[in-house]
KETOR-147533 format. One record per residue (C-alpha): x, y, z; residue number from 1. Coordinates in Angstrom, 3 decimals. Each point is the difference from the previous one (the first is absolute). Last residue first. Layout:
BEGIN
((X; Y; Z); NUM),
...
This chain:
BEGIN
((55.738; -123.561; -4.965); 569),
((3.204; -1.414; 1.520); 568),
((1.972; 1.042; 2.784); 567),
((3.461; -1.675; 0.515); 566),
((0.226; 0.593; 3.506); 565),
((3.289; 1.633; 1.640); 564),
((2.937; -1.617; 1.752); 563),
((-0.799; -0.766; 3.774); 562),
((1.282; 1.738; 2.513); 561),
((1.705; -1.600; 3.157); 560),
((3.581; -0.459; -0.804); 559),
((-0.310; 3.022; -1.318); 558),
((-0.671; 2.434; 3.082); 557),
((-3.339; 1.892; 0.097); 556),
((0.814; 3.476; -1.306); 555),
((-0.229; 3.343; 2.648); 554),
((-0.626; 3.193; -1.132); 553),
((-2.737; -0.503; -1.893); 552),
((-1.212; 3.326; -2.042); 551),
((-3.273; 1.792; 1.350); 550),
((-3.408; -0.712; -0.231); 549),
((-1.851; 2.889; -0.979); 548),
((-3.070; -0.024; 1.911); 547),
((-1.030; 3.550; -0.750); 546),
((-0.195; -0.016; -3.836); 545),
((0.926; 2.593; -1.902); 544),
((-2.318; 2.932; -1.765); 543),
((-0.081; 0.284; -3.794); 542),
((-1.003; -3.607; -0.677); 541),
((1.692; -1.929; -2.851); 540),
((-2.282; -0.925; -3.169); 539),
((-0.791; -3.637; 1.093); 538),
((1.825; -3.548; -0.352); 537),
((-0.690; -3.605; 0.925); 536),
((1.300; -3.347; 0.826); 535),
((3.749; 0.586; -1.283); 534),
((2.330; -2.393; 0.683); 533),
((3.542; 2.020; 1.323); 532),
((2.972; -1.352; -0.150); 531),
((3.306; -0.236; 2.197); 530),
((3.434; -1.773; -2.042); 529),
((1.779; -3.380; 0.232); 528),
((1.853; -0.954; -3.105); 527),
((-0.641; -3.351; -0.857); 526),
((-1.118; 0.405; -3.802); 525),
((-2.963; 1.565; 1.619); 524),
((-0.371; -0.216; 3.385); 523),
((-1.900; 2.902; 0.550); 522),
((-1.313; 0.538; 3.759); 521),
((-3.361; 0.710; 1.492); 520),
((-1.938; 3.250; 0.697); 519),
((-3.880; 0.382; -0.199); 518),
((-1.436; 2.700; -1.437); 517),
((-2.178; 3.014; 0.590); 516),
((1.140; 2.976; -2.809); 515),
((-0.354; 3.541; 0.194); 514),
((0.137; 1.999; -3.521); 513),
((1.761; 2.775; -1.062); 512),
((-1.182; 0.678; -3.538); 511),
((-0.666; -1.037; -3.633); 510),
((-0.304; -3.443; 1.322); 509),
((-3.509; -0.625; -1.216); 508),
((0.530; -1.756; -3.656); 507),
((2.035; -2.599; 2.224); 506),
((-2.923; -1.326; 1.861); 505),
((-0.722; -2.297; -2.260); 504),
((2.759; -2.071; 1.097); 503),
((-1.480; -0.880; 3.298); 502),
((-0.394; -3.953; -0.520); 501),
((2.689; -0.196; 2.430); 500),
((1.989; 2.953; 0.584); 499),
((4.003; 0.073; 0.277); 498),
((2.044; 2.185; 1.721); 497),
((4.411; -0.155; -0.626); 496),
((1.371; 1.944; 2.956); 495),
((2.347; 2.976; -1.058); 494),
((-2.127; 2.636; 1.599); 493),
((-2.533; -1.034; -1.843); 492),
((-0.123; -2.405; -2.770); 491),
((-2.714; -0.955; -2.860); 490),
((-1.984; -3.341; -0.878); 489),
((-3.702; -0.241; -1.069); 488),
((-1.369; -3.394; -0.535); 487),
((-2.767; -1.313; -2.856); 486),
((2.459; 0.893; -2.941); 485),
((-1.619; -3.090; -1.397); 484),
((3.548; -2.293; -0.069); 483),
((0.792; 2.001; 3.245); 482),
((1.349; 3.789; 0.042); 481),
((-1.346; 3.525; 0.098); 480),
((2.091; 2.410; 0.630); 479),
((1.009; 2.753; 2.687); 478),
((3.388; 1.543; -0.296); 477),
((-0.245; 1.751; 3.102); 476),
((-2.592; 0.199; 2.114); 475),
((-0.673; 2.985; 1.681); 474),
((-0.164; 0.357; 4.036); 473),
((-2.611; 2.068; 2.266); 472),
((-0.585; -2.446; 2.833); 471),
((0.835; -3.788; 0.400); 470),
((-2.872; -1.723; 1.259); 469),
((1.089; -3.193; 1.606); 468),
((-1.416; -3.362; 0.557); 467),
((0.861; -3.033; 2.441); 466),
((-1.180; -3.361; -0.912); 465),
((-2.767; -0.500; 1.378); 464),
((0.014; -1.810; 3.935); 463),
((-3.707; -0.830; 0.478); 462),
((-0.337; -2.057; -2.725); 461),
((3.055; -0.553; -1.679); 460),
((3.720; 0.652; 0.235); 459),
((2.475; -2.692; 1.509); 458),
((1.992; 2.196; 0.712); 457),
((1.028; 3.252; 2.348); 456),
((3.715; -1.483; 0.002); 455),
((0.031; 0.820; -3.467); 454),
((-0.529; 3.853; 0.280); 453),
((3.591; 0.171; 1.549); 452),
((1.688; -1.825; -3.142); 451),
((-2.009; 2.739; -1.962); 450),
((0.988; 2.763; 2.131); 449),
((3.314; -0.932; -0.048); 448),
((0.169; -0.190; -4.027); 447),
((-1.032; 3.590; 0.264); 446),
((-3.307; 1.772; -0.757); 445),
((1.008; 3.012; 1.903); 444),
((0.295; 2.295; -3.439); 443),
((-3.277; -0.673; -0.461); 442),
((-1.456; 1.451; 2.727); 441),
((-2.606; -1.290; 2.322); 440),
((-3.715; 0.831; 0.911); 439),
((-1.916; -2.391; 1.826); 438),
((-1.684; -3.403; -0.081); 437),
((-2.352; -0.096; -2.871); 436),
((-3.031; -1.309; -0.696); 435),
((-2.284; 0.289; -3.216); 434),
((-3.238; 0.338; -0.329); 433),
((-2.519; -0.475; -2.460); 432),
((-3.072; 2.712; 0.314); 431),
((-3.738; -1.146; 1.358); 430),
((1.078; 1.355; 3.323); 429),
((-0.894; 3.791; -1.237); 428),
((-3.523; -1.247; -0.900); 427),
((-0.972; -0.333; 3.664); 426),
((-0.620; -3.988; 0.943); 425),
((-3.610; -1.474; 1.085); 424),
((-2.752; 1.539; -2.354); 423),
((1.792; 0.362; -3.265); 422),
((1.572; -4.123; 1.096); 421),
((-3.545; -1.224; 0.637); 420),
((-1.512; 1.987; -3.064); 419),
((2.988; -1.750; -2.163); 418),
((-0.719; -3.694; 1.710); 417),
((-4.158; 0.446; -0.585); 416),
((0.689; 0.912; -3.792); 415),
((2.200; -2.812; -0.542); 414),
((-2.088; -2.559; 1.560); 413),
((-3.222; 1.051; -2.009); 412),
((1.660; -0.490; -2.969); 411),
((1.798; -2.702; 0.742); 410),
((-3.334; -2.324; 0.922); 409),
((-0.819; -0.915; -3.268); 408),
((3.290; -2.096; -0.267); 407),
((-1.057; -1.870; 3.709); 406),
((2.722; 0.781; 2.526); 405),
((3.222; -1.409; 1.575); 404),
((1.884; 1.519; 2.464); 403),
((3.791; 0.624; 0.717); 402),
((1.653; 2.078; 2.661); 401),
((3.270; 2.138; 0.519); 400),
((0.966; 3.327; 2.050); 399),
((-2.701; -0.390; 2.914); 398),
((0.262; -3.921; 0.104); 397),
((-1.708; -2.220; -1.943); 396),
((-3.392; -1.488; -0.764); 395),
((-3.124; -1.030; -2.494); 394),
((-2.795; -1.771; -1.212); 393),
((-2.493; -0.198; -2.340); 392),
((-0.289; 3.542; -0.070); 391),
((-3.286; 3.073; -0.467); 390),
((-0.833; -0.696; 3.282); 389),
((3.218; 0.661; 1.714); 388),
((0.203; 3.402; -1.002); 387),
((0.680; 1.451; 3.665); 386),
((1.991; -3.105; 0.412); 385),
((1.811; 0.615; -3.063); 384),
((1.455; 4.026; 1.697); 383),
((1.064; -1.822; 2.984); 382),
((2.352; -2.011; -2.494); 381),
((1.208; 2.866; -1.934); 380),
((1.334; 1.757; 3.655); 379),
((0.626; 3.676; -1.791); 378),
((2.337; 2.131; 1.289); 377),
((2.928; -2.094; -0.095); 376),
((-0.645; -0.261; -3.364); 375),
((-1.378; -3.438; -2.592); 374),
((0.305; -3.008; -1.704); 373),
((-2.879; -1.887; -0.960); 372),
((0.232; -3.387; -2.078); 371),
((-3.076; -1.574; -1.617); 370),
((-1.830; -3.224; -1.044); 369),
((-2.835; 0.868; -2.610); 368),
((-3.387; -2.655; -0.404); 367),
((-1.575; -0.050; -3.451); 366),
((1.747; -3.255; -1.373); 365),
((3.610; 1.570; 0.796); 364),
((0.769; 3.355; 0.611); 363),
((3.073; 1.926; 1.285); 362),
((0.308; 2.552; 2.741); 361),
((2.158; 3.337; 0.618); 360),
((-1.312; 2.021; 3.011); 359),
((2.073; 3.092; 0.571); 358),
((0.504; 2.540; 2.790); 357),
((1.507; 3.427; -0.987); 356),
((3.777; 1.319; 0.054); 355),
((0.000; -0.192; -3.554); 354),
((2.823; -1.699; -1.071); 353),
((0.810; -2.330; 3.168); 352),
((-3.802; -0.486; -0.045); 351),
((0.191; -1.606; -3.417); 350),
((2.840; -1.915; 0.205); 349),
((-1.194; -1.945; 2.868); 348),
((-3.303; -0.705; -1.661); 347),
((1.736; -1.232; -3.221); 346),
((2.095; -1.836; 2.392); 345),
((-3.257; -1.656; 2.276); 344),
((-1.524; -0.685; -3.377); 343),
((2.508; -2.289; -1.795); 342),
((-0.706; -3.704; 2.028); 341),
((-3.411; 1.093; -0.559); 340),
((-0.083; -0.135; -3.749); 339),
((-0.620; 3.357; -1.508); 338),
((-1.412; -1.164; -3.628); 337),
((-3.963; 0.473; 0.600); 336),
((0.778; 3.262; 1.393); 335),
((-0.744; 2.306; 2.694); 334),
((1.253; 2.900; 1.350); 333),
((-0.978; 2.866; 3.542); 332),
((2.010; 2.670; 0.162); 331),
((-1.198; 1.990; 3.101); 330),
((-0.531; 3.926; 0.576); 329),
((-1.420; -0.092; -3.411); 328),
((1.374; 2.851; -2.853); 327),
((1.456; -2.844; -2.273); 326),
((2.029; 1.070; -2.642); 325),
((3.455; -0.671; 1.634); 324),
((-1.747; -3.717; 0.332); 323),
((-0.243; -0.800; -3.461); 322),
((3.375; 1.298; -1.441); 321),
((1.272; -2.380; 3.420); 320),
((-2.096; -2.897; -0.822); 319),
((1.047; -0.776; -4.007); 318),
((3.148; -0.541; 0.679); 317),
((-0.279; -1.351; 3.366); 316),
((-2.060; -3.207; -1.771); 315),
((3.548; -0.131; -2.249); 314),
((2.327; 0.565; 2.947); 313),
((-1.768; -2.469; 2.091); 312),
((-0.347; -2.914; -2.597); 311),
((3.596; 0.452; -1.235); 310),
((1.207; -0.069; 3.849); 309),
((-1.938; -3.105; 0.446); 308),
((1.582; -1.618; -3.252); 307),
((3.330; 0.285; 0.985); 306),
((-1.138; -1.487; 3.621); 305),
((-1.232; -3.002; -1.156); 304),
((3.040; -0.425; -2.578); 303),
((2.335; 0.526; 2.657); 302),
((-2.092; -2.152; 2.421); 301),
((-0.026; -2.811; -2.538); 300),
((4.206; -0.396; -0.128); 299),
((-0.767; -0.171; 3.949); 298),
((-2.180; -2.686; -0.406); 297),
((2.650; -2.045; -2.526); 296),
((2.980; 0.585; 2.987); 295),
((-2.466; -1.915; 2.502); 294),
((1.889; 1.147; 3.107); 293),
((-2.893; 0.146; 3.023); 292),
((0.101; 3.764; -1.068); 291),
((-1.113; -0.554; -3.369); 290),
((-2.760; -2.940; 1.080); 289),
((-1.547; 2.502; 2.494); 288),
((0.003; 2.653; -3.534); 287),
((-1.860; -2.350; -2.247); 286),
((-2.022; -1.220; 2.924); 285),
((-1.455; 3.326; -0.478); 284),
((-2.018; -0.562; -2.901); 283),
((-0.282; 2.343; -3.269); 282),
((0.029; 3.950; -0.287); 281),
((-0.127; 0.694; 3.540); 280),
((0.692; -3.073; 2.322); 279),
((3.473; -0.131; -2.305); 278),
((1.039; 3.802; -0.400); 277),
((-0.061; 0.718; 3.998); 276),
((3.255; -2.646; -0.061); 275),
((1.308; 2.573; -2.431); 274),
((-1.300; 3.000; 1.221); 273),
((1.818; -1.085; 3.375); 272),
((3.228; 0.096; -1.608); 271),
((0.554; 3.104; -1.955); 270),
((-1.827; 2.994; 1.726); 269),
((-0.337; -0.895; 3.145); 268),
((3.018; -2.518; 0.392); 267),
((2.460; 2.698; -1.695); 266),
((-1.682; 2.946; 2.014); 265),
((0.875; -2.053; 3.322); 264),
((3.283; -0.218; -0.702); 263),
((2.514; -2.648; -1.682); 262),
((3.659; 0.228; 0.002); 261),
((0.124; -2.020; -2.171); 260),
((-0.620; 1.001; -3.866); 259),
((-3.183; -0.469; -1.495); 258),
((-1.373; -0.873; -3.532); 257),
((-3.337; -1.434; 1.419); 256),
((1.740; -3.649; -1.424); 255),
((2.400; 0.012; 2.387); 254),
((-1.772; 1.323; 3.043); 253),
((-2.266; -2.999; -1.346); 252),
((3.124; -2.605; -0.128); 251),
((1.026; 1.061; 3.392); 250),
((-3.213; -0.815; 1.523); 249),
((-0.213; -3.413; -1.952); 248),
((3.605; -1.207; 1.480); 247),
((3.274; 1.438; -0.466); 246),
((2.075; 2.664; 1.304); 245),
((-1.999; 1.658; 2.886); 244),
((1.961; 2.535; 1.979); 243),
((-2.794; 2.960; -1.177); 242),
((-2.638; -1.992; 0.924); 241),
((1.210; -0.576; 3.507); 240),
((1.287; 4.109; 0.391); 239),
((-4.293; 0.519; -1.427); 238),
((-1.322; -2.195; 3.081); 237),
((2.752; 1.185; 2.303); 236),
((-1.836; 3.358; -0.462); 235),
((-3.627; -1.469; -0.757); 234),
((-0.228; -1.320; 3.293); 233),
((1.772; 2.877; 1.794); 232),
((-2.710; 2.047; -1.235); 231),
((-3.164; -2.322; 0.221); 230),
((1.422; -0.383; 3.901); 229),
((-0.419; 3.336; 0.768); 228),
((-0.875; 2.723; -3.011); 227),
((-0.044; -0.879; -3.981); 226),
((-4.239; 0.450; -0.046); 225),
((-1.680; -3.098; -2.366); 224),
((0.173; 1.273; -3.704); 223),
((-0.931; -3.794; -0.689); 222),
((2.880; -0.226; -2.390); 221),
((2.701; 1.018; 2.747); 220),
((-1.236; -2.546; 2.195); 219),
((0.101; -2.788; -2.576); 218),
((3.421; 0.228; -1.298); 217),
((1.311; 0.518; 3.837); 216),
((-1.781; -3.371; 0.670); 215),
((1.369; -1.617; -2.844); 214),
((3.799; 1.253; 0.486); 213),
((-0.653; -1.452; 3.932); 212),
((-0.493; -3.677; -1.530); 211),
((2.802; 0.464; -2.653); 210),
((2.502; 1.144; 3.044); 209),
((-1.012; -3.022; 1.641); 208),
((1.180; -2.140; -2.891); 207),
((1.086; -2.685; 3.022); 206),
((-0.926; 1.088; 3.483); 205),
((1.623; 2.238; 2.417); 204),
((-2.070; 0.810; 3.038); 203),
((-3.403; 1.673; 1.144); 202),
((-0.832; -3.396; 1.625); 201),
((-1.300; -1.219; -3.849); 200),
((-3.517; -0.096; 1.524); 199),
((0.145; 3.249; 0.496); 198),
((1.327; 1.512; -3.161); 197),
((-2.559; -2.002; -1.871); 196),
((-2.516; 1.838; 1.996); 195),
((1.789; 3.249; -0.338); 194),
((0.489; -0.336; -3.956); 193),
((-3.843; -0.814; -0.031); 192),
((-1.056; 2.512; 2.016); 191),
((2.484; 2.858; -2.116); 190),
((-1.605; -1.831; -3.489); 189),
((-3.523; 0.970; 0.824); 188),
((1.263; 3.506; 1.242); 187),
((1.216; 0.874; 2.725); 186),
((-1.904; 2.661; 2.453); 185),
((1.761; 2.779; 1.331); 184),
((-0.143; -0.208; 2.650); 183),
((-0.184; -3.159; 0.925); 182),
((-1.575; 0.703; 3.919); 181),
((0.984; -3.210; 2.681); 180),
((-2.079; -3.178; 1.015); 179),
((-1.681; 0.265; -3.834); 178),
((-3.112; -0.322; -2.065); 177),
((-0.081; 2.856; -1.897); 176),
((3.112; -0.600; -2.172); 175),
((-1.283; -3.648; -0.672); 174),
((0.774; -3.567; 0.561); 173),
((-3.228; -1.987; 0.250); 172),
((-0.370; -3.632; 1.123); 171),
((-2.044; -2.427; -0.070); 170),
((-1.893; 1.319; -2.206); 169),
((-4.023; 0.615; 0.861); 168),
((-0.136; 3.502; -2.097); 167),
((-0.060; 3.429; 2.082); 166),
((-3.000; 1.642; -0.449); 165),
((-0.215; 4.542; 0.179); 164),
((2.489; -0.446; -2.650); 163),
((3.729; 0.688; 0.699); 162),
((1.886; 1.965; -2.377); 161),
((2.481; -1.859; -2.027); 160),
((3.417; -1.595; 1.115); 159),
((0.117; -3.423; -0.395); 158),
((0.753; -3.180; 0.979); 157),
((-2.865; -2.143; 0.969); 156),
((0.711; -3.968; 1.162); 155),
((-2.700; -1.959; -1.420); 154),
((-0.922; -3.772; 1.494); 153),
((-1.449; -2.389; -2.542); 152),
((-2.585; -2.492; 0.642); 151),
((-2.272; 1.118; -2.584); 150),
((-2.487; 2.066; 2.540); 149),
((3.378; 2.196; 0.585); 148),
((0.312; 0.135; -3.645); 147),
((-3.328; 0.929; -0.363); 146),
((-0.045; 2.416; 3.223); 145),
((3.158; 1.641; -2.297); 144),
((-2.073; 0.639; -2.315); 143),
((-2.868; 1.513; 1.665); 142),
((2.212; 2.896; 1.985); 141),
((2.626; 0.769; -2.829); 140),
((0.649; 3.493; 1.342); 139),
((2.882; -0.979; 2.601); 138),
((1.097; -2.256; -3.273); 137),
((2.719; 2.146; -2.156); 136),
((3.706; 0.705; -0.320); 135),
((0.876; -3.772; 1.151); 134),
((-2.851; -2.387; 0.026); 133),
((1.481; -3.007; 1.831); 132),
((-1.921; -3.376; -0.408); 131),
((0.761; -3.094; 2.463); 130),
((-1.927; -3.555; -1.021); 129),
((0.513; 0.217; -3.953); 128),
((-1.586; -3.017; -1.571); 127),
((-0.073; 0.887; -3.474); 126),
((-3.606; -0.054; -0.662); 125),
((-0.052; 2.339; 3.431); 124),
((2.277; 2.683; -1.271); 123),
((-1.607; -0.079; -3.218); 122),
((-3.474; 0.638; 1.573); 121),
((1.662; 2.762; 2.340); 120),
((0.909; 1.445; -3.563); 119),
((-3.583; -0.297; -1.280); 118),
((-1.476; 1.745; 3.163); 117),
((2.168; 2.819; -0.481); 116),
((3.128; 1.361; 1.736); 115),
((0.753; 4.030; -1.012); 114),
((-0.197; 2.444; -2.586); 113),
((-1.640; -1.032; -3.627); 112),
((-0.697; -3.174; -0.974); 111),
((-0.225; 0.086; -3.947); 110),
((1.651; 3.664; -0.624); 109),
((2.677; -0.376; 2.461); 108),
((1.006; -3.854; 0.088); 107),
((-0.056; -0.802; 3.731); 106),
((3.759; -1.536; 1.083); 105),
((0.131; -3.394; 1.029); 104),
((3.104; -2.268; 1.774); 103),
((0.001; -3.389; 0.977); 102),
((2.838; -0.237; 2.441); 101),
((3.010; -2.367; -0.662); 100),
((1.537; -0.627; 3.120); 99),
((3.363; -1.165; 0.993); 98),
((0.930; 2.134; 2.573); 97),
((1.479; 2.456; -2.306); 96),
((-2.476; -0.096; -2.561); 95),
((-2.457; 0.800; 2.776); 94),
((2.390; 3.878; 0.719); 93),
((-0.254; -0.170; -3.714); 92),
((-3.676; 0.070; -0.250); 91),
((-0.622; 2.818; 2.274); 90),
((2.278; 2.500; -1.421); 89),
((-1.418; -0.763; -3.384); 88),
((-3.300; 0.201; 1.065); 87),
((0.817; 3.495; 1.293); 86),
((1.859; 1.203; -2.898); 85),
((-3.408; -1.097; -1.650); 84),
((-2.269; 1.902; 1.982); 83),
((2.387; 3.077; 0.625); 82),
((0.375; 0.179; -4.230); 81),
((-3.964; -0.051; -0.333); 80),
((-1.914; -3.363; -1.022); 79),
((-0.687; -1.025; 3.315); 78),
((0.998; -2.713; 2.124); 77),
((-1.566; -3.362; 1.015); 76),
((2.738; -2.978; 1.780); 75),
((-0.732; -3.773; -0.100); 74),
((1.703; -2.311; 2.460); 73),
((-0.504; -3.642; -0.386); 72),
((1.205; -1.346; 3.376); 71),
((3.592; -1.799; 0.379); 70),
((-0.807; -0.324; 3.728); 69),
((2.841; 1.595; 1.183); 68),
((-0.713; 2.994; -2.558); 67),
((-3.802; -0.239; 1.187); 66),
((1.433; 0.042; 3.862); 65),
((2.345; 3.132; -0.674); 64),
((-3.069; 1.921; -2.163); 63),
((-1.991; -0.503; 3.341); 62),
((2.269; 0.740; 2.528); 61),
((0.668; 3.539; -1.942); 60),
((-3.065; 0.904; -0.877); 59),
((-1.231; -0.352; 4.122); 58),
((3.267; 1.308; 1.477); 57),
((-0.559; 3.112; -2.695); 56),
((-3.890; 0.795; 0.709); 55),
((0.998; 3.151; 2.140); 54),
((2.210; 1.390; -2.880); 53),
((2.889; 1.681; 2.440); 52),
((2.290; -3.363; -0.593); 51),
((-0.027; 1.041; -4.096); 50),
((2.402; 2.404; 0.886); 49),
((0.294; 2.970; -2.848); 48),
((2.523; 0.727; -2.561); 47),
((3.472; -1.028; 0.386); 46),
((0.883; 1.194; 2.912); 45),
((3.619; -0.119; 1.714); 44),
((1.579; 2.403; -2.209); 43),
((3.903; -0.508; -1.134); 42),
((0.635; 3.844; -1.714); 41),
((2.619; -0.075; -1.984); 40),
((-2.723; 1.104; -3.254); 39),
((-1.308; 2.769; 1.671); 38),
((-2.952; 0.655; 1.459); 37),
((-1.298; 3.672; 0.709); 36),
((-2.822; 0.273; 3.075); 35),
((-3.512; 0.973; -0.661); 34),
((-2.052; 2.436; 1.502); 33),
((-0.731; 1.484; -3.429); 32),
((0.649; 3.522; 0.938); 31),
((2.535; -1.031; 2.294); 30),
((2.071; -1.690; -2.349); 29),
((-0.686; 2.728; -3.183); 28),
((1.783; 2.570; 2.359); 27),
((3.291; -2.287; 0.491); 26),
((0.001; -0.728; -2.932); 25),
((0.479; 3.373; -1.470); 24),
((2.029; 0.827; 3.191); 23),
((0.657; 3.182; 1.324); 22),
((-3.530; 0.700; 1.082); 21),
((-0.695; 3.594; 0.845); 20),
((-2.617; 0.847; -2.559); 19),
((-1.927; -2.817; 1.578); 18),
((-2.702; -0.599; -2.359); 17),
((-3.612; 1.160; 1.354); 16),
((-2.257; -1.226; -2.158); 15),
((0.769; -2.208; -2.547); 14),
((-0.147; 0.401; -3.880); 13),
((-2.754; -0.416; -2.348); 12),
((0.040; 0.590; -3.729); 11),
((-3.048; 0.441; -2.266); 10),
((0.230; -1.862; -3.122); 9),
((-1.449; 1.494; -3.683); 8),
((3.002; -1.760; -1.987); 7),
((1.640; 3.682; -0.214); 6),
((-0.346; 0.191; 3.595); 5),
((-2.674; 1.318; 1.967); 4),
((1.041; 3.558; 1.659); 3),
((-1.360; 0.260; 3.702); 2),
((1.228; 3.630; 1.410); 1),
């Protein structure tokens, strides 16, 4: 039986779970083909080798001689949080031999993505002879012929697909373009870290946890998957952060509100939207002078991203009423006040909520700049080639794209988009989802399960957080609490729950219920106690599950678990 949950989700669970296992980790291990990391642990990698890049001797002889040479060095990032943690990265590895790079971030809504024409002008007025792009460039084909025309030589780091032309750098370190597989492949940050790593000797240097804390920050923000050496780089990546006492990264953990240890949810959710805030609600060299340690920048990047959350929750506001009425196969939006550095997490919200692909754009002077966020089952950027004469331009990957279109033209693009998604994906895969990874009992949320469940971080792409539905419990005591009663919180089985944003569903618990939730630990008033964060909730299901997973029977050892994440909404 498929029951969607009281917020309308279906739930999926795996296939096959091991009835047998005797290990909750154990089980969630192999399913993820991923090994558990604890905190004791000395590893050897730290993210991937820059040596494998096949253009590495070249870049690295060449940035050695301009640095002996006392060259003008400029560096090009992008406006994202793995741009500029990149640029950062970059720069300070100069700083330390003396250098002081010219750096340049595009402005979103005046440039737009990637190295121009007018910044390979500036470059040249300013009498830069070696150019890095970092987080962008293998597409920048004409530009970077300019530069090269200009007398400069450009040294490509990044990790974007491959166009059918390579640019004329002089050298290119990319994923793709390896002696030996990166799998999977790091993000714009992750080939920057490694490069810098490299040329360092892979040794001690000073502030070098600061250096890896920045590529960690940046790797978790671009959703890039946790697995190989992206894992282990953002593991001693977050223990680095966490260890930090002073400097600018310290002092924006500080200002997010958070408490060390630091996870992968606290950088996702508190510190990369505030270096994200910057290149989209103003300029990102706001947020590349923050991390660099200008103390007034990072005063600006609360403000910045203060006002970005007001933006999105007022524009989602009026969205979500809007979109539960809509009986398209696609939500398609657009308004003269969406700025573009806002439509990619309007979009995002969207298709969370509704399970359906979304296309959220904003206009300026006739001519709309959109976001599109989409399903697994439907590849939104195949789907803008098939319309590609009704845009100005457009492209992406199958989940995420952007395109730009004449005003007059939306019309006609949102009808062809819906009839492409009615034609290409079966109506019952136009429902939000939910994962979860098996079925567990309350009463075996311990303390040791939670340590145990720690060893399985850094969470992220490719390694979620793990989820469990809990079968055929009541809530007890449930309430609604926050300063807008917004949050629902309850107990069961003695373990305190709380649901974010999901207070609304009190009215409905009139009966047994099953719940999927994360679990965690209290620390409140420094007791230490198991909890349970509620995700979602449906009316419970007569018939049990068949992968159950069953208690843990065996509890990683405390010198090597971690104390719980402070999880914020």
């Amino acid at each position: 039986m498929s029951l969607l949950s009281l917020t309308g989700k279906r739930w999926l669970l795996p296939d096959g779970a091991d009835d047998t296992a005797s290990d909750v980790i154990e089980t969630l291990l192999r399913r993820r083909g991923i090994d558990a990391l604890g905190e004791g642990e000395l590893l050897e990698e730290f993210g991937h080798d820059a040596r494998h890049f096949r253009d590495f001797e070249k870049a690295a002889a060449r940035i050695t001689r301009a640095i002996a040479q006392k060259e003008k060095i400029g560096i090009f990032g992008d406006y994202d949080c793995d741009g500029i943690t990149s640029t950062a990265l970059l720069a300070r590895f100069l700083k330390r031999r003396g250098i002081q790079p010219m750096m340049r971030l595009p402005h979103r809504l005046k440039e737009g993505y990637g190295l121009q024409n007018a910044a390979v002008e500036e470059f040249r007025a300013a009498g830069i002879t070696l150019l890095f792009t970092v987080d962008t460039g293998v597409t920048a084909v004409e530009p970077i012929a300019r530069a090269v025309a200009a007398g400069m030589d450009v040294i490509v780091l990044d990790h974007h697909h491959l166009p059918p032309q390579l640019p004329p750098a002089h050298a290119i370190l990319h994923p793709s373009l390896t002696t030996v597989p990166m799998e999977p492949p790091p993000c714009g940050a992750g080939v920057t870290w490694s490069f810098v790593n490299a040329l360092e000797g892979n040794s001690e240097w000073e502030d070098r946890m600061t250096d890896i804390a920045l590529a960690a920050i940046g790797t978790i923000a671009d959703v890039v998957e946790l697995r190989g050496g992206n894992r282990t780089l953002t593991h001693h990546g977050l223990l680095a952060l966490s260890q930090l006492r002073d400097g600018p990264l310290a002092l924006l953990c500080l200002h997010a509100g958070l408490e060390a240890p630091y996870s992968s949810r606290d950088v996702a959710f508190r510190i990369a939207p505030r270096i994200n805030a910057a290149g989209r609600m103003a300029d990102p060299h706001i947020a590349l002078s923050a991390i660099l340690g200008d103390t007034e920048a990072l005063l600006s990047l609360d403000a910045l991203n203060n006002e970005r959350r007001d933006v999105v929750i007022g524009h989602l506001d009026d969205l979500l009423p809007e979109a539960a009425t809509h009986a398209g196969s696609m939500l398609c939006f657009v308004n003269d006040e969406y700025s573009p550095g806002i439509c990619g997490l309007l979009a995002g919200r969207l298709c969370e909520a509704f399970g359906k692909p979304v296309l959220v754009g904003g206009c300026v002077n006739g001519v709309c700049t959109a976001s599109l966020r989409s399903i697994p089952a439907f590849n939104v950027t195949t789907a803008l080639a098939r319309a590609c004469d009704l845009l100005l331009s457009f492209g992406g990957h199958a989940m995420a794209a952007g395109c730009s279109f004449r005003e007059d033209a939306f019309e006609a693009l949102r009808e062809r988009l819906d009839a492409d998604v009615k034609m290409n994906v079966p109506p019952d895969q136009l429902i939000p989802t939910i994962g979860a990874d098996g079925v567990l009992a309350a009463e075996n949320v311990t303390l040791g399960l939670c340590d145990a469940l720690k060893t399985m971080e850094p969470f992220g792409q490719g390694n979620p957080e793990p989820r469990f539905v809990m079968q055929n419990v009541r809530l007890n005591q449930p309430r609604r609490v926050g300063a807008d009663e917004k949050h629902l919180q309850a107990s069961v089985c003695g373990r305190k729950l709380i649901g974010f944003n999901l207070g609304h569903l009190e009215a409905d618990l009139v009966a047994p219920v099953d719940i999927l939730c994360r679990v965690g630990v209290d620390t409140w008033r420094g007791a230490k106690a198991p909890q349970l964060f509620l995700d979602d909730m449906r009316i419970a299901e007569r018939t049990p599950a068949r992968n159950k997973l069953p208690p843990i029977k065996s509890v990683i050892p405390s010198s090597s678990a971690r104390s719980a994440e402070r999880i914020e909404e």
